[in-house]
N, C-alpha and C positions, 0 to 999 in steps of 0.2 A: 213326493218331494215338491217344493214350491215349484211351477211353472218359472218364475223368474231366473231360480237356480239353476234350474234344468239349461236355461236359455243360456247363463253366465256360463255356466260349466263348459258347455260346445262351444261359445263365443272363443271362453279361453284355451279350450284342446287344439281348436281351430289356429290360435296363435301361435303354443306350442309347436304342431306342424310345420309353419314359415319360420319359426323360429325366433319371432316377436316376440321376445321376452317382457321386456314393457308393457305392453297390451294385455298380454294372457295374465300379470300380475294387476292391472288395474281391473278385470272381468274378476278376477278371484277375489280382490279385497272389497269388491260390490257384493258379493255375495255373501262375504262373510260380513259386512253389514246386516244384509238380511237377516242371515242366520248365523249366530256366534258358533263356534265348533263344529259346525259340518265337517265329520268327515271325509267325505271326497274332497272339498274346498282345500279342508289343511293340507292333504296329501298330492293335491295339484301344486298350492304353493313352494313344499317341500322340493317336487320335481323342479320348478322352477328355479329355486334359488341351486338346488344341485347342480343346474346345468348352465349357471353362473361362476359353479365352485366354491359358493357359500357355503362350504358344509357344514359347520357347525347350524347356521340358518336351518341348514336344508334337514338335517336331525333333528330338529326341535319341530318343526313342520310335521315329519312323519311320526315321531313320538307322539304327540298329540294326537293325530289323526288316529292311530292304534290305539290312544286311553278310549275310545269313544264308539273304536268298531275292533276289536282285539280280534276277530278271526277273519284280515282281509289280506288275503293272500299278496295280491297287486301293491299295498304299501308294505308290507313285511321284505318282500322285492327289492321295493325302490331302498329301503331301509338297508339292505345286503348292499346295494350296489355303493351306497354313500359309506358305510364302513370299510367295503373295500377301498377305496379311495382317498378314507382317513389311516389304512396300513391296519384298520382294526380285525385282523381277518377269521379271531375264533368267533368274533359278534358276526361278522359276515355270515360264516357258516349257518350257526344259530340260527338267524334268521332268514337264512333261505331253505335251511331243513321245515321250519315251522311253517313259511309259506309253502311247502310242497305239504307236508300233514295236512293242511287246510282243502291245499287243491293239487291232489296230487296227478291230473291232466293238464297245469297250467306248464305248457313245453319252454316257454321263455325264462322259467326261475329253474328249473332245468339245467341250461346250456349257461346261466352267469353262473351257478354252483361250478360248473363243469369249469369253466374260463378262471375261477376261484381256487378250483383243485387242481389244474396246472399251476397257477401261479405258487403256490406252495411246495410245489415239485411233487405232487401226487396223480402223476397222469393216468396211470391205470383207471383211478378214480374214476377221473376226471373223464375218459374215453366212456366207461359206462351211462356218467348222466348224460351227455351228449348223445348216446345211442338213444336212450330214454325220449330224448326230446325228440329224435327225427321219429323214433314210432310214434311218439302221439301227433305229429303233421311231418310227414314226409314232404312235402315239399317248403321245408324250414331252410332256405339259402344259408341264413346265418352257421345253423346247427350244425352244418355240414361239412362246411369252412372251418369252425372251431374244430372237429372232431379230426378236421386232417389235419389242424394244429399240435393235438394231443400226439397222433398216429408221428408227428416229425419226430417229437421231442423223444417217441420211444424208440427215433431210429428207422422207423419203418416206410420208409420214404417213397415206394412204389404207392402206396397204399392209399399216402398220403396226398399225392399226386391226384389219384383217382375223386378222393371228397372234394379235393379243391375245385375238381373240372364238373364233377356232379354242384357242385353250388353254385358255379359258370352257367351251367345249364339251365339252373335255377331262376339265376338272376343277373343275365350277363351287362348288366350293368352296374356290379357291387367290386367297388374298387377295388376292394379290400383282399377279396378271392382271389381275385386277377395278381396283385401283389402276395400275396403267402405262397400262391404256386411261382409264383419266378424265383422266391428263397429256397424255394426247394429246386425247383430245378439248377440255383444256380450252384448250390451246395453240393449236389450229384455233379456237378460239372459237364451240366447239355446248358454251354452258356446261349446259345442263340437262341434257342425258346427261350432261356429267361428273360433275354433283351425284347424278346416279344410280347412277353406278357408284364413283362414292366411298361412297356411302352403302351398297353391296351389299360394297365392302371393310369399313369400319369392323362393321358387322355379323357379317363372319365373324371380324374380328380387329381387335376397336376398340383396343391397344397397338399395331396399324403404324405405324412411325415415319412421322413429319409428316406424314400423310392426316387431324391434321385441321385442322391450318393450312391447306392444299392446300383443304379442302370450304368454309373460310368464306371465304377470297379470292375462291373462284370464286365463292361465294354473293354477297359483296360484290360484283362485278363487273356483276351484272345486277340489283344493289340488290336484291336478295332476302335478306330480314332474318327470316325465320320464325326462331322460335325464336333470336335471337341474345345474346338474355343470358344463355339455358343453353347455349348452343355454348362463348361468353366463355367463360363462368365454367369451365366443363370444362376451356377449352385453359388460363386462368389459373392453376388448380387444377394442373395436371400439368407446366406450363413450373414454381412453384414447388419440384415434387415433383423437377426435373432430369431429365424424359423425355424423349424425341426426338418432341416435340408438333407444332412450325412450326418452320417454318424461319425466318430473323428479321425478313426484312422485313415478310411477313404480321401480325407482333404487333404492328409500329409505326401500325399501323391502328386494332387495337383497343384498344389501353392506353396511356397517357401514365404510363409507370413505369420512370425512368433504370436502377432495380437489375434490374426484370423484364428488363430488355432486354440489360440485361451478362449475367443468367444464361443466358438461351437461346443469346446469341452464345456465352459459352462452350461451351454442350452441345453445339451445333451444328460450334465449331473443333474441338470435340475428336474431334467424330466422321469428321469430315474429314483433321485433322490424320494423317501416318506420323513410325512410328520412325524408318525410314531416316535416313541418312545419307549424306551427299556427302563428308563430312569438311569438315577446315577447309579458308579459302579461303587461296591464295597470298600471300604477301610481294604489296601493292601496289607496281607501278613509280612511280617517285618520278618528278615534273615536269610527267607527265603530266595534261590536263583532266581533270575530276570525269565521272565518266560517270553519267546517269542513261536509266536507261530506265522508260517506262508501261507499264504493262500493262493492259492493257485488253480488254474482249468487245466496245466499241460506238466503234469507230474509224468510224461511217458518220454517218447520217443519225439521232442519239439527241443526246437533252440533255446529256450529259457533253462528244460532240463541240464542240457548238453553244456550249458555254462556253468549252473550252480551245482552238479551235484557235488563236488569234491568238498564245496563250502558248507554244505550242511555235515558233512564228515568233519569239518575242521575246527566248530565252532568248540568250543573252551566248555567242554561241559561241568567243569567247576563251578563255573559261573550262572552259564546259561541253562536252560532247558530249551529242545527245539521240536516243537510239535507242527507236522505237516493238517493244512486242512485240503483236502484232495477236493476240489468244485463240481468235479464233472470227473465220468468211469473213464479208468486206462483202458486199451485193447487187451486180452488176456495175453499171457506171458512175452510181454513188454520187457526187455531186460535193462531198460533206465529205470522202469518205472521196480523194480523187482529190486536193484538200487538203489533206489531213494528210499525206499521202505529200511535199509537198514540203517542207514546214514540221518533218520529221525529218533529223538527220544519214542514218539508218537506219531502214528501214521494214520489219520483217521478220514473215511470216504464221507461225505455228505452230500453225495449228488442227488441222493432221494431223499432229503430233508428241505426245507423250505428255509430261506433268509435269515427269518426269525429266530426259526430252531437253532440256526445255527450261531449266529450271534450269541442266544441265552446259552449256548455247547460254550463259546470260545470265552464269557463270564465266569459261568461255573469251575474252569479250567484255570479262571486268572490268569489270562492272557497280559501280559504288558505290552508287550509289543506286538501289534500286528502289519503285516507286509503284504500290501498285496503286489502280486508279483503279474496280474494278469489286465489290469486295469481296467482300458474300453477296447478290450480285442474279447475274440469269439468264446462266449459261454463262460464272461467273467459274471460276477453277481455284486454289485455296488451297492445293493439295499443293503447287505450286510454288514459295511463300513458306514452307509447311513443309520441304522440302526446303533451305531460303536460296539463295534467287536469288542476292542480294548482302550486302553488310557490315551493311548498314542499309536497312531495310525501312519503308514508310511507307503509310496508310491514308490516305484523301484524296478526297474530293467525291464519288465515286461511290455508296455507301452511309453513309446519315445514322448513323452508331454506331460504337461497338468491335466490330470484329471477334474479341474474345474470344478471343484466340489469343496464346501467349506468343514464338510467331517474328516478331508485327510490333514493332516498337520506338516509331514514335512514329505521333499520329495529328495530323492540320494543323485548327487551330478559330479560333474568335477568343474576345476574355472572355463573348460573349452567350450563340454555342452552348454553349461548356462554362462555367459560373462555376467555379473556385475552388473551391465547395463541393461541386463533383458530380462531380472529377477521378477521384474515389477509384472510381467506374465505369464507368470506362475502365479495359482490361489498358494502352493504350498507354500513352508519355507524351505530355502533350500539349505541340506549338509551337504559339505563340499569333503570330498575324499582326494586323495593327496596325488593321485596320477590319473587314472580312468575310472569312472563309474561303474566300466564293467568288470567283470571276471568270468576265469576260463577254470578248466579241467583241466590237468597239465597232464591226466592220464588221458587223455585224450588226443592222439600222435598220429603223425603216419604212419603207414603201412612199410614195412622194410621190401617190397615188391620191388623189381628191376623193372619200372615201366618205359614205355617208349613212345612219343609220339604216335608212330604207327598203329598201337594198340586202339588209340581213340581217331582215327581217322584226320589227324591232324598233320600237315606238312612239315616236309623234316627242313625245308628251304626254306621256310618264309616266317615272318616274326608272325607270334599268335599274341593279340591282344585278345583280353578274355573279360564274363564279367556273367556270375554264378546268379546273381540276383533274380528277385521274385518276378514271376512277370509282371502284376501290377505299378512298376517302379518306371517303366518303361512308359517313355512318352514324347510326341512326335520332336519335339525343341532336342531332346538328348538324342534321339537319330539323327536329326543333323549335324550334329557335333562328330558326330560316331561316321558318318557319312562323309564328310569331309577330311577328316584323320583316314580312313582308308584309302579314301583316292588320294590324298597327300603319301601315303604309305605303299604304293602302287604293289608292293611285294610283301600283301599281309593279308591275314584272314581275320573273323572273329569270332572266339569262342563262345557259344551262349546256352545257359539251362537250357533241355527240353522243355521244360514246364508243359503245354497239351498240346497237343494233333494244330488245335484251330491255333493255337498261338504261334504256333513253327510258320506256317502259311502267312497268318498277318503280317508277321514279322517280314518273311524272305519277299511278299508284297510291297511292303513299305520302303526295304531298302533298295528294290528293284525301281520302285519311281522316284530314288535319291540316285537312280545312276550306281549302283554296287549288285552286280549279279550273286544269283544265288550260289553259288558254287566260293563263294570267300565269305559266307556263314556256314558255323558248321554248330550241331547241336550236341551237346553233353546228358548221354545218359544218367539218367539218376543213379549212382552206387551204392548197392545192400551196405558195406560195413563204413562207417564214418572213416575209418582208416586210411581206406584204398580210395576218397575221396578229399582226404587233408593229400594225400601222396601224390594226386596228379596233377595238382596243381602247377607244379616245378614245370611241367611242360608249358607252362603259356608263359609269356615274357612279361606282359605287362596289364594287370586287373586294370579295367575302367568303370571307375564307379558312376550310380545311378544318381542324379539333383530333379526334385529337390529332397527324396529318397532316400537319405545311401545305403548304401550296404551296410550292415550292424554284424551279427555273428557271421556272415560272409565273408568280412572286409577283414574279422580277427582271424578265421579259417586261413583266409591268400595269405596275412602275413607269420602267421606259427609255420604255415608251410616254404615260406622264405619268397613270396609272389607279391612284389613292389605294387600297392596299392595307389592309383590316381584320384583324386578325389579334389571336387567343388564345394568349398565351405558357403553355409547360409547363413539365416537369422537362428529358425531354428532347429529346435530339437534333433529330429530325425534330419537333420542338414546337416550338421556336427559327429555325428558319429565316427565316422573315418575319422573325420582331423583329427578328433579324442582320442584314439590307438595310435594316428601317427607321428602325434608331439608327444606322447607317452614314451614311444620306442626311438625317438629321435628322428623322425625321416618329416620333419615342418615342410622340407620342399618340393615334397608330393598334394600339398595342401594348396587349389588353385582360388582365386575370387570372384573369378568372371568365367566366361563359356568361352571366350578367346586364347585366355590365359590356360585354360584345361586345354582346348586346343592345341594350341601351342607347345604347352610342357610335353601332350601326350608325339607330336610330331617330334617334337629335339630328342625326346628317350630313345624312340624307336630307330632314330638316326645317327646316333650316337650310342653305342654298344658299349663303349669306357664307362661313361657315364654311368648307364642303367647297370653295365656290373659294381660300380660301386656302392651304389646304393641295394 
């Protein structure tokens, strides 16, 4: 090859490296001066414009460069990686299987097969090429890291543990590592190693996308609040700036702000959302029922179940057909999920199908209506709505917000959650239903059990203010609120979830430095039957709900069971949920505007016994 070339070529890899893109494109377009179609030349430029995001660019670059050298493993590569990225994933394939028939010891085309065969939900796969790659360089950081990726998603989370720390060892300075082990350890629920090893990512690379949504959730979780107003303010600071800061439900914790929460959902659809294309959908056959299908992750034993099942029993099968898409495996004999199975025309699994597949399943099907019922919570699948499942797309009880995404069309509220004035942040449109948004199981009752205070370790003397809520809801502003109603209350205690070990501890920590000993928190064990957990309710006097948070199927649970629900109305979404149930059922003056006024109302009830029995 020309000396000159040779010199352009490293001038421009050399750029590459620092990540001059400019540069490395003026060293390449010198050389393709020299020489018209040099292949390495084209197949450097193609890298470059990929790492632009020029794809179409960056495929024309690599195409070329393969008319001219067809058996080069390294562009056939870069070729997989840029179709992944254009959603093109059977040309992916293709062309990372041909670059391994070429070279089949090059370990890097390997481990993006492997990262290719997760993303389709083939991890079995996908675990083998990864094994592939670290035999031919055992000391592959990357390879390592991906393959306890795989090892998560099969569930196998010890295991997965273990490759993450062996890539640590590897290269303990690859953010990346550092952060997939704190997802897993935070999902196992050992949160203070994950805070630590989130905290060892954002330190090598404090712009990783959403590690640090990811660090204060968990922090949330075991009420561990160090430093949370400079955490806030940082993620509030960077969700305004349009970073990939949190992911969206994480923010509905910390901020009561309808536009902050449209923007994230945006940044976060967008980064999810593909170009692909399915193309249009067929001529609908004319006569035929309305088909609607759910989609959903939490077809078991989860709160979205526990609301809707009775509704897919109810639906008008005259009219309708209603077919479940199941997202992700129930635990075996689940008896919601055993339930929903027969309360569907069609029950169909696709946790081990990819996106795609399943998108072309819910075409084939002539889906009309598609719901997804799980949105941006845990092991939802969005490319599937970005790809259009169906004609019309719908956001609905599973996640409190806009999904920030321009493939869903409308989103289901009533005039509380959304007024009027606050449509405009919403991407969807919204249908407004005629009382609450939500719905319940109405088989769904107490327990006819004779319980008694004493049972649950609760005072027979003293008023119980209670409040079931998750622990991430919790947050230092609503203990003072909570801490000042107690000492105003001098002859009360408060009832709260167990939720875990470390969380009981933060908790009884925090309100001990507000002045409230431990001994006036008391913690509520979890109950095996939903029953005997609508039924105990009766023993606490007064639910205090969580802002900017609230309580959702919580707040419906205290009030079926007859337990006067307190509650702080916001802007948005997940701020409104209470007030939704309690201008529904008639109780508006449970429904407070300020933290003085919650205050306030929560002291007069507890003082006033006439009162709170009337209502």
């Amino acid at each position: 090859m020309n000396p000159h070339i040779v010199f352009l070529l490293n001038k421009s890899l050399e750029s590459l490296r620092n990540s001059n893109l400019d540069s490395a494109e003026q060293y390449l377009k010198q050389a393709d001066k020299l020489q018209k179609n040099n292949p390495h030349v084209l197949r450097l430029l193609g890298v470059v414009f990929a790492q632009r995001k020029q794809y179409s660019e960056a495929l024309k670059y690599f195409s070329k460069s393969l008319k001219y050298l067809p058996k080069n493993a390294l562009a056939l590569s870069n070729l997989g990686n840029v179709y992944v990225e254009l959603g093109e994933y059977e040309k992916a394939l293709n062309a990372y299987s041909s670059a391994i028939e070429i070279e089949p010891n090059y370990e890097e085309v390997w481990t993006n097969k492997g990262i290719l065969l997760s993303k389709i939900n083939r991890h079995q796969d996908a675990l083998s090429h990864h094994e592939k790659a670290i035999s031919l360089k055992p000391n592959y950081a990357e390879a390592w890291s991906n393959k306890g990726n795989s090892l998560c998603e099969l569930g196998r989370y010890e295991e997965a543990l273990a490759h993450y720390q062996k890539a640590i060892d590897l290269n303990p300075l690859n953010a990346e590592s550092w952060y997939n082990k704190a997802n897993v350890l935070a999902n196992i629920k050992l949160f203070n190693d994950a805070i630590f090893h989130y905290d060892k990512a954002i330190n090598l690379n404090p712009d990783l996308d959403w590690v640090l949504g990811h660090r204060i959730h968990t922090k949330m979780q075991i009420c561990d609040w160090s430093f949370f107003d400079e955490i806030r303010g940082e993620i509030l600071c960077k969700t305004k700036e349009t970073k990939k800061v949190t992911h969206p439900l994480p923010l509905m914790s910390l901020v009561d702000g309808v536009a902050l929460h449209q923007q994230v959902s945006n940044t976060y659809a967008k980064d999810a959302a593909s170009n692909f294309s399915l193309g249009l959908f067929p001529k609908r056959s004319m006569g035929k029922k309305i088909r609607i299908g759910y989609f959903s992750a939490d077809f078991h034993d989860h709160p979205v179940s526990h609301l809707t099942s009775q509704l897919f029993e109810l639906h008008n099968r005259n009219q309708f057909e209603v077919i479940a898409f199941s997202l992700h495996k129930s635990p075996p004999g689940d008896n919601t999920n055993l339930r929903l199975r027969n309360a569907f025309d069609k029950f169909i699994e696709v946790d081990d199908i990819s996106d795609q597949e399943v998108t072309r399943l819910s075409r084939e099907l002539e889906i009309d209506i598609a719901v997804d019922l799980s949105g941006h919570t845990k092991n939802s699948r969005p490319l599937i709505f970005s790809y259009r499942a169906a004609p019309v797309q719908v956001n609905w009880l599973g996640f409190p917000g806009t999904l920030g995404a321009d493939f869903i069309d409308y989103i289901i509220a009533d005039k509380i959650i959304i007024p009027a004035e606050y449509k405009n942040f919403y991407n969807e449109k919204v249908v407004y239903l005629p009382d609450t948004y939500m719905v319940d199981d109405s088989n769904r009752v107490a327990s006819s059990k004779t319980l008694s205070r004493e049972d649950y370790g609760l005072p027979q003397d003293k008023f119980v203010f209670c409040c079931f809520n998750n622990f991430y809801k919790f947050n230092p502003a609503l203990l003072d609120s909570w801490s000042r109603i107690l000492f105003e209350i001098g002859n009360s205690v408060i009832w709260v979830a167990e939720n875990n070990p470390q969380f009981q501890t933060g908790l009884i920590t925090e309100f001990e430095r507000r002045s409230i000993p431990s001994d006036r928190v008391i913690f509520a064990r979890r109950e095996d039957l939903m029953s005997d957990h609508l039924a105990r309710q009766c023993l606490a006097d007064l639910f205090l709900d969580t802002y900017p948070y609230n309580a959702h199927t919580t707040a419906l649970d205290s009030l079926k069971a007859g337990l006067p629900v307190l509650t702080r109305i916001g802007q948005s979404f997940p701020s409104r949920v209470a007030a939704s149930l309690l201008h529904t059922i008639g109780l508006p003056e449970l429904i407070t505007h300020s933290q003085e006024e919650y205050e306030s109302l929560a002291i007069e009830l507890a003082k006033n016994p006439e009162k709170l029995a009337a209502i």
